[in-house]
PyMOL commands that place a pseudoatom at each C-alpha (Angstrom):
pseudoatom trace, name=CA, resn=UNK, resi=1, chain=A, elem=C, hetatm=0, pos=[-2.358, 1.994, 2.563]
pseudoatom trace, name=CA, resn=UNK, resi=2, chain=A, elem=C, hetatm=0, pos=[-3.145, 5.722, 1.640]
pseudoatom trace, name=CA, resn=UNK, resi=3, chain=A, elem=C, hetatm=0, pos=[-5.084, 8.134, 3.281]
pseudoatom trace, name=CA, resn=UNK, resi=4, chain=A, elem=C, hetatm=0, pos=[-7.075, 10.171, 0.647]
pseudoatom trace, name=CA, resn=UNK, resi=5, chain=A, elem=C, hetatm=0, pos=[-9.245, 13.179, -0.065]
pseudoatom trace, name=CA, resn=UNK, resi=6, chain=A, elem=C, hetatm=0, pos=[-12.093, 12.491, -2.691]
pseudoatom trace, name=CA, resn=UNK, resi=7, chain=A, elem=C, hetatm=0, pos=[-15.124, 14.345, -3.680]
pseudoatom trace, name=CA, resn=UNK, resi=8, chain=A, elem=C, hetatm=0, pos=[-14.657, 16.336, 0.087]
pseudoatom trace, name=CA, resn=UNK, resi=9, chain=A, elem=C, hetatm=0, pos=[-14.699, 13.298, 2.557]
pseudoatom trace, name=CA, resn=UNK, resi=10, chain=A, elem=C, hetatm=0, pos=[-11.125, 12.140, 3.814]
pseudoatom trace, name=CA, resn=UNK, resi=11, chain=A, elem=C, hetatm=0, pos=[-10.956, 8.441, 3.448]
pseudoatom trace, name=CA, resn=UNK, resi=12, chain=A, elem=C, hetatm=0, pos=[-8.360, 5.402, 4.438]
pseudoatom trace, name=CA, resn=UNK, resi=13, chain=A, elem=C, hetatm=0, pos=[-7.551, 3.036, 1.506]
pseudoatom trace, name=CA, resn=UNK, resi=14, chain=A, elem=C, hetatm=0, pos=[-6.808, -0.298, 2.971]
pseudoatom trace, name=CA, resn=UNK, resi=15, chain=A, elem=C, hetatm=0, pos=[-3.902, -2.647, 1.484]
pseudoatom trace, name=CA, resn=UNK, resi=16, chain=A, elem=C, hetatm=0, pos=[-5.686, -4.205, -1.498]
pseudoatom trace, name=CA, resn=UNK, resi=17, chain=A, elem=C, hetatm=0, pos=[-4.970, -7.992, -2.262]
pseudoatom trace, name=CA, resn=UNK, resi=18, chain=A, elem=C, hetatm=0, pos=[-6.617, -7.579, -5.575]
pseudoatom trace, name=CA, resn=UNK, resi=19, chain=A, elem=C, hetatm=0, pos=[-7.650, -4.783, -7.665]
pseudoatom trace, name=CA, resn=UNK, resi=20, chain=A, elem=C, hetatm=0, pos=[-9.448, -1.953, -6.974]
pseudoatom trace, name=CA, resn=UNK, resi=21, chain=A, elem=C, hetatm=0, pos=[-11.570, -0.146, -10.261]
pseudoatom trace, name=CA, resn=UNK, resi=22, chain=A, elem=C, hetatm=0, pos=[-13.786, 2.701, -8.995]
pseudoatom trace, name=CA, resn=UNK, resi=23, chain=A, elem=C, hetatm=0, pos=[-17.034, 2.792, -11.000]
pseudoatom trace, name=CA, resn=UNK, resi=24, chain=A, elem=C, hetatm=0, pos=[-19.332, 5.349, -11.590]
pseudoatom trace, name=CA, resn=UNK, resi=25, chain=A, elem=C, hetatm=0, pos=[-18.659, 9.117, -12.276]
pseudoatom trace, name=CA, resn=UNK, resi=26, chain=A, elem=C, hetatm=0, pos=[-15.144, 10.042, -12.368]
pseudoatom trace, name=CA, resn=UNK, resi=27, chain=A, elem=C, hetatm=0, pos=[-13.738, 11.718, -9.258]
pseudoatom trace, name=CA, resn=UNK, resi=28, chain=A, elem=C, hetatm=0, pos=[-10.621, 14.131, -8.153]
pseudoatom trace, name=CA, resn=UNK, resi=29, chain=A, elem=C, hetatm=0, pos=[-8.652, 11.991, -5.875]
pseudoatom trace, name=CA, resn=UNK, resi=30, chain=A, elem=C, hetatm=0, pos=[-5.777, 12.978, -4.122]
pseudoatom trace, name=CA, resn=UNK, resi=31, chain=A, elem=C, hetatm=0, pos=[-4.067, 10.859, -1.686]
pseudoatom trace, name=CA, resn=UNK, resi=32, chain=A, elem=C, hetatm=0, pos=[-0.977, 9.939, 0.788]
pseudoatom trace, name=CA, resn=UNK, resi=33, chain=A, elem=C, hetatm=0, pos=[0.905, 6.828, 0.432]
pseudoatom trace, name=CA, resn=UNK, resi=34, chain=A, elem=C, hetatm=0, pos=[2.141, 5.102, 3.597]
pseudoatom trace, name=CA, resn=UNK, resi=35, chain=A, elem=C, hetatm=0, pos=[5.588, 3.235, 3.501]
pseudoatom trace, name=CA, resn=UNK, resi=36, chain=A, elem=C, hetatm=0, pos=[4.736, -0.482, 3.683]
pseudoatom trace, name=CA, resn=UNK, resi=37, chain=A, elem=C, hetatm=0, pos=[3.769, -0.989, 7.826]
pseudoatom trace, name=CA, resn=UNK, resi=38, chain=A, elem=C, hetatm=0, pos=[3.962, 2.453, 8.917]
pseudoatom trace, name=CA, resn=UNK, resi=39, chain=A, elem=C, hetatm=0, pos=[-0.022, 3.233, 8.318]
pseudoatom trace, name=CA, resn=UNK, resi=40, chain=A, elem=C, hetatm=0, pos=[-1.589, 1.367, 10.983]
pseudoatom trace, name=CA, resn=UNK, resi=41, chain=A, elem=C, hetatm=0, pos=[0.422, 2.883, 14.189]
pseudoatom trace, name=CA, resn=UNK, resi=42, chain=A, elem=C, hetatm=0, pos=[-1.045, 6.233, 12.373]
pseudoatom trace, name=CA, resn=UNK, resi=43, chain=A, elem=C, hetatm=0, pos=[-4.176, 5.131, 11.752]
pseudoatom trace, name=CA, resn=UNK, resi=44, chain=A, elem=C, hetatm=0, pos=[-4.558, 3.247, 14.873]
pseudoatom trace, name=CA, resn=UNK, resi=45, chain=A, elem=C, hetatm=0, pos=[-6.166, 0.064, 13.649]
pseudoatom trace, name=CA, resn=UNK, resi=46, chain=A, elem=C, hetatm=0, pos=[-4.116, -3.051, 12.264]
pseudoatom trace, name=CA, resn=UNK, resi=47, chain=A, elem=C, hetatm=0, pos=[-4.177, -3.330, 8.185]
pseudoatom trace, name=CA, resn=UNK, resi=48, chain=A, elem=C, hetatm=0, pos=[-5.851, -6.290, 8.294]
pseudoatom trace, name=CA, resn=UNK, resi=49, chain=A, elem=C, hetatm=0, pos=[-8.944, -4.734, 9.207]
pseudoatom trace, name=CA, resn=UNK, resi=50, chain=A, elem=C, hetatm=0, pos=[-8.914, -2.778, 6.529]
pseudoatom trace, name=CA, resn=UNK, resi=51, chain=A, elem=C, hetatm=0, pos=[-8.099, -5.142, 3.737]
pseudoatom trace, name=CA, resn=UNK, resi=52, chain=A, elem=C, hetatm=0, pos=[-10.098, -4.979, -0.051]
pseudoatom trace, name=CA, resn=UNK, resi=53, chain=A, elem=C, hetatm=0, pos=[-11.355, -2.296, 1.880]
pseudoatom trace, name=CA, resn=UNK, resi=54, chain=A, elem=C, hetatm=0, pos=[-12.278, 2.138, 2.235]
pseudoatom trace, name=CA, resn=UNK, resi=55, chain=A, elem=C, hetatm=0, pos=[-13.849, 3.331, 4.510]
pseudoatom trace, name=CA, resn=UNK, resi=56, chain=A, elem=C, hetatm=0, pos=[-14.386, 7.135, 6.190]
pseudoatom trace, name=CA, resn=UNK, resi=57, chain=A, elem=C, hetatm=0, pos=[-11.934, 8.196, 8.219]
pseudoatom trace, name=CA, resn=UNK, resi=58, chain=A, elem=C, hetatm=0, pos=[-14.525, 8.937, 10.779]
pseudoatom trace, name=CA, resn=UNK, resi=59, chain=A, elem=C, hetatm=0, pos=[-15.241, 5.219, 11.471]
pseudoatom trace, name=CA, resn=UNK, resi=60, chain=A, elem=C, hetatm=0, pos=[-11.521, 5.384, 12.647]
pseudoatom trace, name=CA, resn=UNK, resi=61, chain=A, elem=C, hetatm=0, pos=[-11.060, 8.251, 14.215]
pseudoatom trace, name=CA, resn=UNK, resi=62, chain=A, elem=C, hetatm=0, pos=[-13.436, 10.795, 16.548]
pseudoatom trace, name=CA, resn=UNK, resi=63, chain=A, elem=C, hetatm=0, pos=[-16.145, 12.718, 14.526]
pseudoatom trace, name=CA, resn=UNK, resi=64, chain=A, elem=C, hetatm=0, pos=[-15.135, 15.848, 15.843]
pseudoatom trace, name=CA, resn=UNK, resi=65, chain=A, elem=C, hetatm=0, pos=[-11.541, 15.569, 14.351]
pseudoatom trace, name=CA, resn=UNK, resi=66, chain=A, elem=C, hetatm=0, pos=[-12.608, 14.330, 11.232]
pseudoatom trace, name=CA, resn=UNK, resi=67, chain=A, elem=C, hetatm=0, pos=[-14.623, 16.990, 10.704]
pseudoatom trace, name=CA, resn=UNK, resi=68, chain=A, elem=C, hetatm=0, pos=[-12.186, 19.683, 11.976]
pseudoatom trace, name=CA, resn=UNK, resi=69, chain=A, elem=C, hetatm=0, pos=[-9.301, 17.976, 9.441]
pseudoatom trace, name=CA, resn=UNK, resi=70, chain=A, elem=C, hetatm=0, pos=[-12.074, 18.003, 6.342]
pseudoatom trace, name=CA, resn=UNK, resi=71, chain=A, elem=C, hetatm=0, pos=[-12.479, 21.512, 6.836]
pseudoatom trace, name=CA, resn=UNK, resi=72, chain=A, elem=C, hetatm=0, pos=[-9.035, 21.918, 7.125]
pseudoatom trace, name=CA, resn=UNK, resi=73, chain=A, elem=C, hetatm=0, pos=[-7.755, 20.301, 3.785]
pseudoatom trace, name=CA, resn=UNK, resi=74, chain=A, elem=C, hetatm=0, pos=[-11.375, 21.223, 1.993]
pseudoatom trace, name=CA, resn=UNK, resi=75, chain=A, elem=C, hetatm=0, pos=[-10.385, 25.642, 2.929]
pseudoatom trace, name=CA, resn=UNK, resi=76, chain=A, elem=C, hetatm=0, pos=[-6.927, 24.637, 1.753]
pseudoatom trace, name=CA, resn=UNK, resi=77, chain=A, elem=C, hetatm=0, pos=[-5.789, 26.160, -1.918]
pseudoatom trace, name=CA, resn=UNK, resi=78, chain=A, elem=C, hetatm=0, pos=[-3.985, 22.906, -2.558]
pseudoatom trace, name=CA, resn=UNK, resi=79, chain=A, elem=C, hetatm=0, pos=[-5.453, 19.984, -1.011]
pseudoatom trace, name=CA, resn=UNK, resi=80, chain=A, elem=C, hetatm=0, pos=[-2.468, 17.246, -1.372]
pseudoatom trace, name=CA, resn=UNK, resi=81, chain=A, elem=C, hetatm=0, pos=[-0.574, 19.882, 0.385]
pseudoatom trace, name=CA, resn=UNK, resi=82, chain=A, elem=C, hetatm=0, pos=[-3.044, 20.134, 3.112]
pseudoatom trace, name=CA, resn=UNK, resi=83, chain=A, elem=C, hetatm=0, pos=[-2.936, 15.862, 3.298]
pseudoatom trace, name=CA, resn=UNK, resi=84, chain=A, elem=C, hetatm=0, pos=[0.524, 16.159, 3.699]
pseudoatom trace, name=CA, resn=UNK, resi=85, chain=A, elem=C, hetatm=0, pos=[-0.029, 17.979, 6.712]
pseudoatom trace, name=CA, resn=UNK, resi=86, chain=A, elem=C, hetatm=0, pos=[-2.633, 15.915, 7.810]
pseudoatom trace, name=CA, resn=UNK, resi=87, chain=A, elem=C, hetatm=0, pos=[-0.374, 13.051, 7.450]
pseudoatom trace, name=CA, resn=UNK, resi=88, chain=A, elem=C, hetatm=0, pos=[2.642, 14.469, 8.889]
pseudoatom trace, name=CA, resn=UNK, resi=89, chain=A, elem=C, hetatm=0, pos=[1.187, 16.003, 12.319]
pseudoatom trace, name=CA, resn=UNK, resi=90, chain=A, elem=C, hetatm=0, pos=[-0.657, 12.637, 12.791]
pseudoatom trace, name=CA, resn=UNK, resi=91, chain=A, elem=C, hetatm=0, pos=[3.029, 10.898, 12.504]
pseudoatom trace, name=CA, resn=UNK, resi=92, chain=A, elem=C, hetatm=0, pos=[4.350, 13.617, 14.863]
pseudoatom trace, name=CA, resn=UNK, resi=93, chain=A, elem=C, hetatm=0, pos=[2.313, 12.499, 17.735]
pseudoatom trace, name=CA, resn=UNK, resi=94, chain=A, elem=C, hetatm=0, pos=[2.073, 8.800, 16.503]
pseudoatom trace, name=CA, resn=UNK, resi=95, chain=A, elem=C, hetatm=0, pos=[4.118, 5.401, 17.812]
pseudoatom trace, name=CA, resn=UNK, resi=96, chain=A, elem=C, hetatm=0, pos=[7.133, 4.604, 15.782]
pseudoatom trace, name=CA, resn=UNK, resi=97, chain=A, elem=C, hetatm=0, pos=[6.385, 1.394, 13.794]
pseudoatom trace, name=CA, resn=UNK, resi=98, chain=A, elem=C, hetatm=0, pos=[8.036, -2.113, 14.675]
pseudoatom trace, name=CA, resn=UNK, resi=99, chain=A, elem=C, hetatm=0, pos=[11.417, -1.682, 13.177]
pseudoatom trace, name=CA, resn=UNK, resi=100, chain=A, elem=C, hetatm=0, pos=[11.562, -5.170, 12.199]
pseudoatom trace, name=CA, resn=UNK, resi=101, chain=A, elem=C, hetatm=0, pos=[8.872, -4.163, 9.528]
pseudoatom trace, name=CA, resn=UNK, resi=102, chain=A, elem=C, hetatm=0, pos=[11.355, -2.436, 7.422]
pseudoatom trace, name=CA, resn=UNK, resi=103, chain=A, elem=C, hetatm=0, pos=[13.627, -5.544, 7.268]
pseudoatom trace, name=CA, resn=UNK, resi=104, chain=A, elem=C, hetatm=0, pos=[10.691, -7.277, 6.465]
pseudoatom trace, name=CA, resn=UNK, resi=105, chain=A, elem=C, hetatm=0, pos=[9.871, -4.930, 3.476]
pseudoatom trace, name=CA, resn=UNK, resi=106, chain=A, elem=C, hetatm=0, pos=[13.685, -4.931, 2.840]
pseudoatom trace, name=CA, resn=UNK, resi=107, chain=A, elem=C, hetatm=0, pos=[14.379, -8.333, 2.558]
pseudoatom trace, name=CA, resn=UNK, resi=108, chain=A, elem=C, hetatm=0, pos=[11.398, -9.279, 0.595]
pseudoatom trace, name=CA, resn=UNK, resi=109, chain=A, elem=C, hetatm=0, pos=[11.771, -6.619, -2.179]
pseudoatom trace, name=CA, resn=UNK, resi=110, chain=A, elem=C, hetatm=0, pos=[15.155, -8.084, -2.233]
pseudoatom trace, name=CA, resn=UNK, resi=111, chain=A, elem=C, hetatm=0, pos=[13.610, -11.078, -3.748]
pseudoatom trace, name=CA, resn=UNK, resi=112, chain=A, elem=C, hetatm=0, pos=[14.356, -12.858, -0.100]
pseudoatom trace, name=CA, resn=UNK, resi=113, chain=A, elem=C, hetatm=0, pos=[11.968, -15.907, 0.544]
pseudoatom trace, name=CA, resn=UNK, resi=114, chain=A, elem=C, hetatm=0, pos=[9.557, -15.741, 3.278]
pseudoatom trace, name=CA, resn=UNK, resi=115, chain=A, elem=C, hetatm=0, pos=[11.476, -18.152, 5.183]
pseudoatom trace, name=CA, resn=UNK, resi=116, chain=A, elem=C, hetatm=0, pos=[15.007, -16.853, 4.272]
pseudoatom trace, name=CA, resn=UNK, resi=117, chain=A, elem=C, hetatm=0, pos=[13.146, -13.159, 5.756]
pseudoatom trace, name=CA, resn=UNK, resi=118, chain=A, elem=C, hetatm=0, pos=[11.900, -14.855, 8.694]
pseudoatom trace, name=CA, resn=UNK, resi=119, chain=A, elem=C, hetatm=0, pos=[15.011, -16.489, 9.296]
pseudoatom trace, name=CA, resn=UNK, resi=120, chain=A, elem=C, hetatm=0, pos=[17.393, -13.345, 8.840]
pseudoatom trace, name=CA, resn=UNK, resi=121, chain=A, elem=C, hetatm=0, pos=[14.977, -11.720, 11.664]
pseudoatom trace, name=CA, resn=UNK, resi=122, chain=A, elem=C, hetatm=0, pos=[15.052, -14.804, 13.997]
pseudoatom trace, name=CA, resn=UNK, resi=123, chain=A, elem=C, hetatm=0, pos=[11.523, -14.943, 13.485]
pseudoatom trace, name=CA, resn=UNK, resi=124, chain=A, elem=C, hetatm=0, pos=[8.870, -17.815, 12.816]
pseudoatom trace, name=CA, resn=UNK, resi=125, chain=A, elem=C, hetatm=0, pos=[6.801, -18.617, 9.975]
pseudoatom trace, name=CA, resn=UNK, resi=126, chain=A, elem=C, hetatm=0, pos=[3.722, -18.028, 12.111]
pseudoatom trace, name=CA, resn=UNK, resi=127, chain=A, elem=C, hetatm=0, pos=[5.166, -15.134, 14.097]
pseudoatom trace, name=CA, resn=UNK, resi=128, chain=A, elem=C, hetatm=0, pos=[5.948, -13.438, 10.654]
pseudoatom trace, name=CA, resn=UNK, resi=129, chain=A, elem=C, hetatm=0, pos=[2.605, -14.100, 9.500]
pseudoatom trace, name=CA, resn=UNK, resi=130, chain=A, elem=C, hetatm=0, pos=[0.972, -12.796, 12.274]
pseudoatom trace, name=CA, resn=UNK, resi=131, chain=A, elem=C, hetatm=0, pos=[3.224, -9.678, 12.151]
pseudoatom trace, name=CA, resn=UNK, resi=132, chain=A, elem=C, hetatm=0, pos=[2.442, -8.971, 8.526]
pseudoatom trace, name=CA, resn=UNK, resi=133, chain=A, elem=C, hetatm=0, pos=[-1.313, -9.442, 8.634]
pseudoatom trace, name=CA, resn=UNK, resi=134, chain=A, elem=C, hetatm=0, pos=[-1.386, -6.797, 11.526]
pseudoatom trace, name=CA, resn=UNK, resi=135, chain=A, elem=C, hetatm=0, pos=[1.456, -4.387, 9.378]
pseudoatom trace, name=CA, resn=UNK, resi=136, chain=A, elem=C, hetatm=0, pos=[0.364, -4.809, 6.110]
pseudoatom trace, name=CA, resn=UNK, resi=137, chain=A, elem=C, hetatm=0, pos=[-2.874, -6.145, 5.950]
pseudoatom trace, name=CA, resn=UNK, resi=138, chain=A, elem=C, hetatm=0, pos=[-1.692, -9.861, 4.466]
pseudoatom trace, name=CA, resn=UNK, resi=139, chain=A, elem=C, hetatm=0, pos=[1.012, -12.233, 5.166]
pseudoatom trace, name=CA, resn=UNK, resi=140, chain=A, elem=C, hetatm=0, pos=[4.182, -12.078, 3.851]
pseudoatom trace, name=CA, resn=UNK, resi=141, chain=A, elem=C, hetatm=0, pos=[3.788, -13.951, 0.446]
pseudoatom trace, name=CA, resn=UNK, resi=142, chain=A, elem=C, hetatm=0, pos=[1.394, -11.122, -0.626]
pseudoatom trace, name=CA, resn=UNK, resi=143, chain=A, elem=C, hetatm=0, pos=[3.438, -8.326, 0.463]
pseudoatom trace, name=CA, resn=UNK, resi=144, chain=A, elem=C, hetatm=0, pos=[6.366, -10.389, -1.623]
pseudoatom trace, name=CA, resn=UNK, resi=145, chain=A, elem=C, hetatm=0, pos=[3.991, -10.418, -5.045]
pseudoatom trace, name=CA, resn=UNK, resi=146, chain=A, elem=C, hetatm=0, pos=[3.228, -6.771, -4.320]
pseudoatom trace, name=CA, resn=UNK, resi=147, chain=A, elem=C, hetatm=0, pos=[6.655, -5.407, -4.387]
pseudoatom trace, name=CA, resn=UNK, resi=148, chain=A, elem=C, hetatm=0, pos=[7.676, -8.150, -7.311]
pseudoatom trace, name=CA, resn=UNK, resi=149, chain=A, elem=C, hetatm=0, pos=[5.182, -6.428, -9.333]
pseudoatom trace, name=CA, resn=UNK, resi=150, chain=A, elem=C, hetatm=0, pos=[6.091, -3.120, -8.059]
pseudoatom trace, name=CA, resn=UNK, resi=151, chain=A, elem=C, hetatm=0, pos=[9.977, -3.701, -9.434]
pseudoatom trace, name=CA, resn=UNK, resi=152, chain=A, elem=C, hetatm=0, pos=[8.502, -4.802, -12.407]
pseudoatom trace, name=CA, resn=UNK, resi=153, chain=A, elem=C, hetatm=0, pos=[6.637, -1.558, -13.467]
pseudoatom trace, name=CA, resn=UNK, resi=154, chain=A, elem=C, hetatm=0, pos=[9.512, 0.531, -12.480]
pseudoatom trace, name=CA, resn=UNK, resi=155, chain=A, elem=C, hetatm=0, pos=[11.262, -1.445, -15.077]
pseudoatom trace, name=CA, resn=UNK, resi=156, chain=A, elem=C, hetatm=0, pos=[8.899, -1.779, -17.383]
pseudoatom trace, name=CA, resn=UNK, resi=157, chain=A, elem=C, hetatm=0, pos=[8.159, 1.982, -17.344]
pseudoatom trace, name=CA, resn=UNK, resi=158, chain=A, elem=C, hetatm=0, pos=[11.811, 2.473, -18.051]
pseudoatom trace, name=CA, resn=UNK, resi=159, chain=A, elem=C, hetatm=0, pos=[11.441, 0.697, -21.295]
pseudoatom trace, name=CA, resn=UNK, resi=160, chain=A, elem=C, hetatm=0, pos=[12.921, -2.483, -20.423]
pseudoatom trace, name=CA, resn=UNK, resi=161, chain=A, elem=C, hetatm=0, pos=[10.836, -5.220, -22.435]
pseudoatom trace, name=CA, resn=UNK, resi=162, chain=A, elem=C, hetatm=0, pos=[8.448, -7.298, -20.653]
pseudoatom trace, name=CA, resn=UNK, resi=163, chain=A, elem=C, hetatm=0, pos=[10.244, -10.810, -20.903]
pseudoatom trace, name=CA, resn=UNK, resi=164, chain=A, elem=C, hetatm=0, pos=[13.565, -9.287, -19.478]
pseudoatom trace, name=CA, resn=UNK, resi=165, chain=A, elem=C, hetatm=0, pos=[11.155, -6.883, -16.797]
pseudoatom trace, name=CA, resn=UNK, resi=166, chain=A, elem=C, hetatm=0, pos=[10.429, -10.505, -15.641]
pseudoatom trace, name=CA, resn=UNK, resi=167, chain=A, elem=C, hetatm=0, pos=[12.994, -12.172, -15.068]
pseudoatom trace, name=CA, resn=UNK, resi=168, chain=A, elem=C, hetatm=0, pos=[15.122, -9.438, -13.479]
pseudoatom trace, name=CA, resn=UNK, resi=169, chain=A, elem=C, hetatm=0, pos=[12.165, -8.767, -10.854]
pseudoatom trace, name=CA, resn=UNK, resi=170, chain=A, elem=C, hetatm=0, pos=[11.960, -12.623, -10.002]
pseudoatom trace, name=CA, resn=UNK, resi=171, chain=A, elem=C, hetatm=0, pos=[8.693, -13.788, -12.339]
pseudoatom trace, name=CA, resn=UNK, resi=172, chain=A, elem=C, hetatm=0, pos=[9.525, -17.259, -13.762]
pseudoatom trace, name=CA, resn=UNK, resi=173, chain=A, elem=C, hetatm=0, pos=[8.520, -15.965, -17.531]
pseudoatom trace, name=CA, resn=UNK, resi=174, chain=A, elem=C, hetatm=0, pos=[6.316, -12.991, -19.405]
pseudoatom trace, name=CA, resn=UNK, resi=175, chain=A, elem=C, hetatm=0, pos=[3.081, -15.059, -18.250]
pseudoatom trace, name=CA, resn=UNK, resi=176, chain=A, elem=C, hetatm=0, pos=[3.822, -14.744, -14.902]
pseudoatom trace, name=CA, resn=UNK, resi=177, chain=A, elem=C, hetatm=0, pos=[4.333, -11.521, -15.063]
pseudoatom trace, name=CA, resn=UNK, resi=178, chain=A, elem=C, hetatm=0, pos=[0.970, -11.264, -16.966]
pseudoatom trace, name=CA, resn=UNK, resi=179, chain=A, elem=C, hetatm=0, pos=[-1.080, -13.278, -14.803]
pseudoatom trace, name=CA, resn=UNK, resi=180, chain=A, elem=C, hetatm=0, pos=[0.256, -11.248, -11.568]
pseudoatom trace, name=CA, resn=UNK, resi=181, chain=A, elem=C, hetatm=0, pos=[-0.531, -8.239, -13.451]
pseudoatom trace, name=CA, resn=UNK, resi=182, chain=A, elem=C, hetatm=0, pos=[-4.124, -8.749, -13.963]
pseudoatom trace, name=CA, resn=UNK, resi=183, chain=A, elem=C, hetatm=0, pos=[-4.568, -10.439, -10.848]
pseudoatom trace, name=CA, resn=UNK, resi=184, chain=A, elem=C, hetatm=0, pos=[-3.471, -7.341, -8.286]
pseudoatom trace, name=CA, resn=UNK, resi=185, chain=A, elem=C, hetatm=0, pos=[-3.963, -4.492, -10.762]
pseudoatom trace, name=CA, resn=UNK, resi=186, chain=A, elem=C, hetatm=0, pos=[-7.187, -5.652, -12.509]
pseudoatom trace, name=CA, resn=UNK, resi=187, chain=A, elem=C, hetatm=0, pos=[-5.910, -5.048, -16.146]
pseudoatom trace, name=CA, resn=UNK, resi=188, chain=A, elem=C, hetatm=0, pos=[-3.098, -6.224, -19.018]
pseudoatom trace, name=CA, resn=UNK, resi=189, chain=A, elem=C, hetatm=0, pos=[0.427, -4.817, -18.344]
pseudoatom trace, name=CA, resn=UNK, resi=190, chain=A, elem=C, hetatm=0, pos=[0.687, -2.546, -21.372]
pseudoatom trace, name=CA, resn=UNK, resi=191, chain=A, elem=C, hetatm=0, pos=[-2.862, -0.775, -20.772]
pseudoatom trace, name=CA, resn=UNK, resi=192, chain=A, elem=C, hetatm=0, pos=[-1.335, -0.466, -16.877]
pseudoatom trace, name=CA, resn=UNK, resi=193, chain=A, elem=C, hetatm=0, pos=[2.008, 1.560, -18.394]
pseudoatom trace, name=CA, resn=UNK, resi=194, chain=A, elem=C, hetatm=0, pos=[-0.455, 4.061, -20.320]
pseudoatom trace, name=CA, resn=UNK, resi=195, chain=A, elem=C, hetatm=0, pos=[-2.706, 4.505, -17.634]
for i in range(1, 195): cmd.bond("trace and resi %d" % i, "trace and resi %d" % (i + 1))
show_as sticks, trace
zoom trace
């Protein structure tokens, strides 16, 4: 989840189960990206909610502070700097996130199962579930295809080759990899890399 600044409105990206192209005219984003489960205590609205979704932070928040924090980052000379801050004094004054959520995140970009994670935490399947949908905005298999893919660009962008990028990051071949690609980022691997 990331909170963002684009085109002077502050905005909350939700966790995205699928890709996410903006159309139209091209716009200056800038944005802060929450650690897997720590967004909603900031926030103050499960992920779920959010999901495929963005929305204005003023339907999650008061008007009043929104508009105090968008003048705040839109007077400010560098406005991921000024998000940061944002970000940070939010988290100051904010519950600390279920710690459990980390092992979660831990064990799964391990390459864990779902039930070998839910086990290790003495957890159920359902409990888990319910868990993740309210920490990350979808269950636990998701979040598990999400960080796959996410070891596989890191290795892919070091120049590993795709069919070795895939098997080291737990995709059963190159078309696995392929398929996930286009399925959560919305295009082929290679034009992914260059973008």
């Amino acid at each position: 989840m990331d909170l963002m600044w684009a085109d002077g409105t502050l905005l909350v990206a939700g966790p995205d189960t699928r890709a996410h192209l903006p159309g139209g005219p091209p716009i200056r984003y800038v944005g802060v990206r929450f650690f897997p489960g720590t967004a909603p205590a900031l926030l103050g609205v499960p992920a779920h909610e959010l999901r495929d979704r963005r929305v204005d932070l003023a339907e999650l928040w008061p008007a009043a502070e929104v508009r105090r924090l968008t003048a705040r980052v839109a007077a400010a000379g560098d406005p991921m700097s000024a998000l940061e801050e944002v970000a940070l004094d939010r988290a100051a004054g904010a519950e600390l996130p279920d710690p459990a959520l980390r092992a979660v995140v831990a064990s799964l970009d391990a390459g864990h199962s779902v039930a070998a994670t839910a086990g290790r935490l003495g957890l159920g399947a359902r409990q888990l579930h319910r868990r993740s949908l309210a920490a990350f905005g979808y269950g636990p298999k998701t979040l598990a295809r999400v960080l796959r893919l996410q070891r596989a660009l890191t290795l892919a962008r070091s120049g590993i080759p795709y069919a070795t990028t895939a098997t080291r990051s737990g995709f059963a071949d190159q078309a696995h990899l392929a398929r996930d690609v286009r399925e959560l980022a919305g295009v082929p691997l290679g034009e992914l890399l260059r973008g």
